[in-house]
C-alpha positions in Angstrom: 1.6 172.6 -85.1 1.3 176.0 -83.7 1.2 178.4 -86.4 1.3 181.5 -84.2 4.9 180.2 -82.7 5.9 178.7 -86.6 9.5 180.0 -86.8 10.4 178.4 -83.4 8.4 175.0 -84.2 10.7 174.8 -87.5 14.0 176.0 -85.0 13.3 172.7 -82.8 12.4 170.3 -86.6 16.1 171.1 -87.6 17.7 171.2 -84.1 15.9 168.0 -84.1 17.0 166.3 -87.9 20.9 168.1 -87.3 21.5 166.1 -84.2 20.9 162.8 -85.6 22.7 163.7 -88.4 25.3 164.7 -86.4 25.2 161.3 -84.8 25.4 159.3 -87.6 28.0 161.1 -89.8 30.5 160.9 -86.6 32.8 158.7 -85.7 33.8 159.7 -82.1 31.8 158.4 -79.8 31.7 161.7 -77.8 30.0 163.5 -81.3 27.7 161.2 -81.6 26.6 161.8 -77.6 26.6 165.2 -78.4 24.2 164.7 -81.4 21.8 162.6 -79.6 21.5 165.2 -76.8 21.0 167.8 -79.8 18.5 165.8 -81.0 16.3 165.4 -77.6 16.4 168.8 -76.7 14.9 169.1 -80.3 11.6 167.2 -80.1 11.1 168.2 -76.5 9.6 171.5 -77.0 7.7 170.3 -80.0 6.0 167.7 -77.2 4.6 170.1 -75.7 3.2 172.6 -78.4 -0.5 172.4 -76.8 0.4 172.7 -73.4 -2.0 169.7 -72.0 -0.8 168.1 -68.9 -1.0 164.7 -70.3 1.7 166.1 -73.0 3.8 167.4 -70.4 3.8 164.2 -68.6 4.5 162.1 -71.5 7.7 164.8 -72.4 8.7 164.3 -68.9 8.7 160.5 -69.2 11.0 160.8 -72.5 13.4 163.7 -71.0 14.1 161.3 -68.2 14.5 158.0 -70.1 16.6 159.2 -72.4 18.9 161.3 -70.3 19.2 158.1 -68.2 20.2 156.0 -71.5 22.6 159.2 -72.3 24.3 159.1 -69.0 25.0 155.2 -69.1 26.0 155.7 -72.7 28.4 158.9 -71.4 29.7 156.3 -68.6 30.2 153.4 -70.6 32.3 155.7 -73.4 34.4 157.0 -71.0 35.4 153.1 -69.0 35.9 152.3 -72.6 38.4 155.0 -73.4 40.3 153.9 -70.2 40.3 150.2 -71.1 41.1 151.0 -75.0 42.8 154.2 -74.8 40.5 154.8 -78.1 37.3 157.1 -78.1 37.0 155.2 -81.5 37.3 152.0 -81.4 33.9 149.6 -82.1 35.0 146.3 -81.1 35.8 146.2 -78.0 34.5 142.8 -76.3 34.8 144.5 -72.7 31.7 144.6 -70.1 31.3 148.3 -71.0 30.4 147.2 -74.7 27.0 145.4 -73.2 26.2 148.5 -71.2 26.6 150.6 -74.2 24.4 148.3 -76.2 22.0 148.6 -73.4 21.7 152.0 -73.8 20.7 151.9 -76.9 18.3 149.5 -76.6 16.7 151.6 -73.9 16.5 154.7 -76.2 14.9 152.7 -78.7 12.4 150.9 -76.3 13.0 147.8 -77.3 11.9 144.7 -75.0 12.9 144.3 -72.1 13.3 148.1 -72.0 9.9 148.7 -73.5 7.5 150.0 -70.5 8.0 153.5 -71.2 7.2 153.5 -74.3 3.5 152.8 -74.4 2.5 154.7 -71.3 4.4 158.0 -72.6 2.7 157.2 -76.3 -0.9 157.1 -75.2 -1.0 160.9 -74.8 1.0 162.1 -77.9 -0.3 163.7 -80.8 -0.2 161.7 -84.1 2.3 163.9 -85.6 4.9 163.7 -82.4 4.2 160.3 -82.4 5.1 159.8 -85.8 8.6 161.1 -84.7 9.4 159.0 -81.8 8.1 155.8 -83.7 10.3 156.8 -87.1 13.0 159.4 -86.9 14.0 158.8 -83.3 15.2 155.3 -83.9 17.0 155.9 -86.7 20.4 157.4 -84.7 20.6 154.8 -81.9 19.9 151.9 -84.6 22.5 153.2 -86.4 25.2 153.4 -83.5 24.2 150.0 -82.5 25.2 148.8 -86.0 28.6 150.1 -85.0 29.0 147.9 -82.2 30.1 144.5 -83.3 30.5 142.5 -80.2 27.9 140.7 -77.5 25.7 139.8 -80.6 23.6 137.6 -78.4 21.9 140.4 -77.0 20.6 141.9 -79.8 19.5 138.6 -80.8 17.8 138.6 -77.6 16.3 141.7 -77.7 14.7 141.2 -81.4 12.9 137.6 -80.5 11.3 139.5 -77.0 10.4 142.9 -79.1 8.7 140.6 -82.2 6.9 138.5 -79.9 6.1 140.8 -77.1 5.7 143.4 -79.4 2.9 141.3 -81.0 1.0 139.7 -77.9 0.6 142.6 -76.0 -1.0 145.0 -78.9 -3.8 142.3 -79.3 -6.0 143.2 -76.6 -5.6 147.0 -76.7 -8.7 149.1 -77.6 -6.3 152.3 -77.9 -4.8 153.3 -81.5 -1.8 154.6 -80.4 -1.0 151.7 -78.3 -1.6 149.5 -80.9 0.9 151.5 -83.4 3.0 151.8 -80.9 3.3 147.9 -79.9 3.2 147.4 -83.6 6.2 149.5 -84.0 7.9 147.1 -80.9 7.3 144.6 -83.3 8.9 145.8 -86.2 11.7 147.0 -84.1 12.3 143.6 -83.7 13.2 142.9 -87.0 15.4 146.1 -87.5 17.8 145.5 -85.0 19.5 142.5 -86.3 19.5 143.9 -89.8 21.4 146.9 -88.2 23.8 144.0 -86.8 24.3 142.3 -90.4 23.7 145.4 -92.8 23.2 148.6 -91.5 21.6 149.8 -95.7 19.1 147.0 -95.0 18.0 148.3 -91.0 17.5 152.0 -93.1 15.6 150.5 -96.0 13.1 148.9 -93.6 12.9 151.8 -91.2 12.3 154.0 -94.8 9.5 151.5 -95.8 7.9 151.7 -92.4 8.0 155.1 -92.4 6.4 155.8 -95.5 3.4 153.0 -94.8 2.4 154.9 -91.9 2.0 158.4 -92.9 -1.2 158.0 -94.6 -2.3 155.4 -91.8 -1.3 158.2 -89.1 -3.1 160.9 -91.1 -6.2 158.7 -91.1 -6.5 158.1 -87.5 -5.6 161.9 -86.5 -9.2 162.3 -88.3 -11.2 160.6 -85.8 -12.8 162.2 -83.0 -11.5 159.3 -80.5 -8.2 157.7 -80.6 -10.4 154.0 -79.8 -10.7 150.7 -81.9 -14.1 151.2 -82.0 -13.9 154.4 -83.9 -12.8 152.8 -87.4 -16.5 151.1 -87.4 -17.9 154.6 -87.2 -16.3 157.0 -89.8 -19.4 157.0 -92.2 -18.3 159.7 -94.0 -15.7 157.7 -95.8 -15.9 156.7 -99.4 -15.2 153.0 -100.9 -12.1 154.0 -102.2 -10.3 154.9 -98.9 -11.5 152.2 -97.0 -10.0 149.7 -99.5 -6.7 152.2 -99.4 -6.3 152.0 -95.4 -6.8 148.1 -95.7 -4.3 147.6 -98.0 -2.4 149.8 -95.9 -2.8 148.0 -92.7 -2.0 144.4 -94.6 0.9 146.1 -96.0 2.2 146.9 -92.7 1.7 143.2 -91.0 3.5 141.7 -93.9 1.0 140.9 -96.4 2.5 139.6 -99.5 3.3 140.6 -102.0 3.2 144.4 -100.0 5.4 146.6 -99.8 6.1 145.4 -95.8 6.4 142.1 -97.4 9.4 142.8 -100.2 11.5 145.0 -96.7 10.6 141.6 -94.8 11.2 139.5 -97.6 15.0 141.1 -97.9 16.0 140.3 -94.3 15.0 137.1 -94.2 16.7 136.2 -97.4 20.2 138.2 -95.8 19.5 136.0 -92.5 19.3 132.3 -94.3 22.7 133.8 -96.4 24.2 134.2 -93.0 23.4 130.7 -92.2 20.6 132.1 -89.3 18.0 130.1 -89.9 16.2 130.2 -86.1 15.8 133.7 -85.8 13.8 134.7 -89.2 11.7 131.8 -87.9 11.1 132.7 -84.7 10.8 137.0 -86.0 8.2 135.2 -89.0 6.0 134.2 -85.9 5.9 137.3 -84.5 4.4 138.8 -87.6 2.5 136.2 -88.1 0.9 137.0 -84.4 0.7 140.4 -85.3 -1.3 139.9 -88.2 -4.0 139.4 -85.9 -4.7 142.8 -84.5 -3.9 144.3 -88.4 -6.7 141.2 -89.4 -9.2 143.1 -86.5 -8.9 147.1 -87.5 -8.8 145.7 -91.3 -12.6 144.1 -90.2 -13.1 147.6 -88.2 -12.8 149.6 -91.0 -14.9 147.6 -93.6 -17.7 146.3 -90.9 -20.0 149.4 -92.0 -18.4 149.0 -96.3 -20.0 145.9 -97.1 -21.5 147.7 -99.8 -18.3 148.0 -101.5 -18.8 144.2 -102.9 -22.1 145.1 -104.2 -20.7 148.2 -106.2 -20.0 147.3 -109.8 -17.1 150.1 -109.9 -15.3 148.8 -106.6 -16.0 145.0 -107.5 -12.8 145.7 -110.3 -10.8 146.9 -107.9 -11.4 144.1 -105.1 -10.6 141.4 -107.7 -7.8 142.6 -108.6 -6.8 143.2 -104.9 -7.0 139.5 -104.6 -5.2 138.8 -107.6 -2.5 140.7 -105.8 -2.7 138.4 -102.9 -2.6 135.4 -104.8 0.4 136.6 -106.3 1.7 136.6 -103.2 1.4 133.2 -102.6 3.1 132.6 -105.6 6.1 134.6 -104.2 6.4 133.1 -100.7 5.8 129.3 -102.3 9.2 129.4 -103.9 10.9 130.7 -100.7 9.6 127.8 -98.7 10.7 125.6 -101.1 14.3 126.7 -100.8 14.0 127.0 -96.8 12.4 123.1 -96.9 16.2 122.6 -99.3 18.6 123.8 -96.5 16.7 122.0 -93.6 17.1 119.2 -95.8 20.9 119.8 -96.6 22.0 120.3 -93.2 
């Protein structure tokens, strides 16, 4: 950030942290408007700490998307209140309900409501786009855990973001695009476990967030935000190239990684809930996705093939492996009891 304009940047950190706080320690739906508008005009200034015109247009882009998604979450509140007489109620199975929902889903740019995300993330910096990706989800995830009818389109929205999410960040060349489809992806397994259990839909937003830090902190290295840049960072030692590939397998789902176990504890809540389709069908997407983590894990090691020639690293690499076969000692059991209830139903 700006150090010259420090005590303002930290103003707008807090504005931004209190209104989602705000949001999701309230239980009138006019408080938790109020803390979402708290927390836009938060991050908006820090969007634009550099002053670039691509920055600007980028904050523009958000300002307007998310005032939209606050104006037909303002208008569906307010039909709601004069079909319930309640500005608390949650389970209402009224039309306003699904546009509510809808709202939601737009703040958090999940498919079909995804376009604006990628365009307005190309320009960011790594550190604002750390935001948007983590923190900014976590208030409208939460309120759509509080809204317990029109289930289906939630399920809806999941399958599209996983598989969407997935196809379109295979043939990007851009970093941020790819984290930022990437994070589509992953949305797409939050937002049912905000549906079922809204502990679980913060655990994996808590595990996601603390994978990417280092990986963000990487790429905010490089000269060039592009794919091809990760084949050219000589400088690098062994050890960090190994540490950002187990990184990047961690975050497609890897086993036994950490992105595995937060995987790994939906999909067991999902088959307790009888919901045997949709872990399948989100599984798929990861397992699409695993393709573009696959490709910047080869980027990053194309020009560290020396590392299976070193006799300190070769340690380390074995017992990388060993780690993986574990995993396939962990995810043999759990198709075993998946092949059980296909066979008991």
């Amino acid at each position: 950030m700006n150090n010259k304009f420090f005590p303002s940047n930290f103003m707008m950190i807090m504005m931004m942290f209190m209104g989602s706080i705000m949001t999701m320690s309230s239980s009138h739906w006019m408080m938790m408007w109020m803390g979402l508008e708290l927390n836009l005009m938060g991050i908006l200034p820090l969007m634009n700490i550099k002053s670039k015109n691509l920055e600007i247009e980028s904050s523009m882009k958000y300002f307007i998307i998310q005032s939209l998604s606050s104006s037909l979450f303002f208008l569906s509140s307010m039909f709601m209140f004069l079909y319930s007489l309640n500005m608390y109620i949650m389970l209402s199975n009224s039309t306003f309900s699904s546009i509510m929902m809808v709202s939601l889903l737009i703040k958090v740019g999940s498919v079909p409501f995804h376009f604006w995300l990628p365009s307005m993330c190309k320009f960011l910096s790594w550190s604002i786009l750390y935001f948007i990706l983590t923190w900014q989800k976590l208030a409208p995830l939460y309120m759509l855990s509080l809204i317990n009818s029109n289930f289906y389109i939630m399920i809806v929205s999941s399958i599209s973001s996983s598989i969407i999410g997935s196809i379109q960040a295979i043939n990007q060349t851009n970093l941020q695009m790819i984290m930022t489809y990437s994070s589509i992806s992953h949305l797409g397994w939050m937002i049912p476990a905000a549906s079922i259990n809204n502990s679980m839909m913060m655990f994996y937003l808590f595990m996601y967030s603390i994978i990417i830090i280092p990986l963000f902190n990487f790429f905010s290295s490089f000269s060039t935000n592009f794919l091809y840049s990760l084949s050219e960072q000589t400088y690098m030692n062994n050890n960090q190239n190994i540490l950002i590939s187990a990184l990047l397998l961690s975050l497609g789902g890897l086993p036994p990684s950490l992105g595995f176990i937060s995987k790994l504890m939906i999909i067991n809540m999902m088959v307790y809930m009888n919901m045997i389709l949709l872990p399948l069908i989100l599984f798929l997407g990861t397992i699409i996705s695993l393709y573009f983590y696959l490709n910047m894990t080869m980027m990053i090691l194309i020009k560290s093939y020396s590392i299976f020639l070193s006799p300190i690293m070769k340690i380390k690499m074995k017992l990388f492996l060993v780690m993986n076969m574990m995993g396939s000692l962990i995810f043999i059991p759990m198709l075993i009891y998946a092949m059980n209830i296909f066979y008991k139903s």
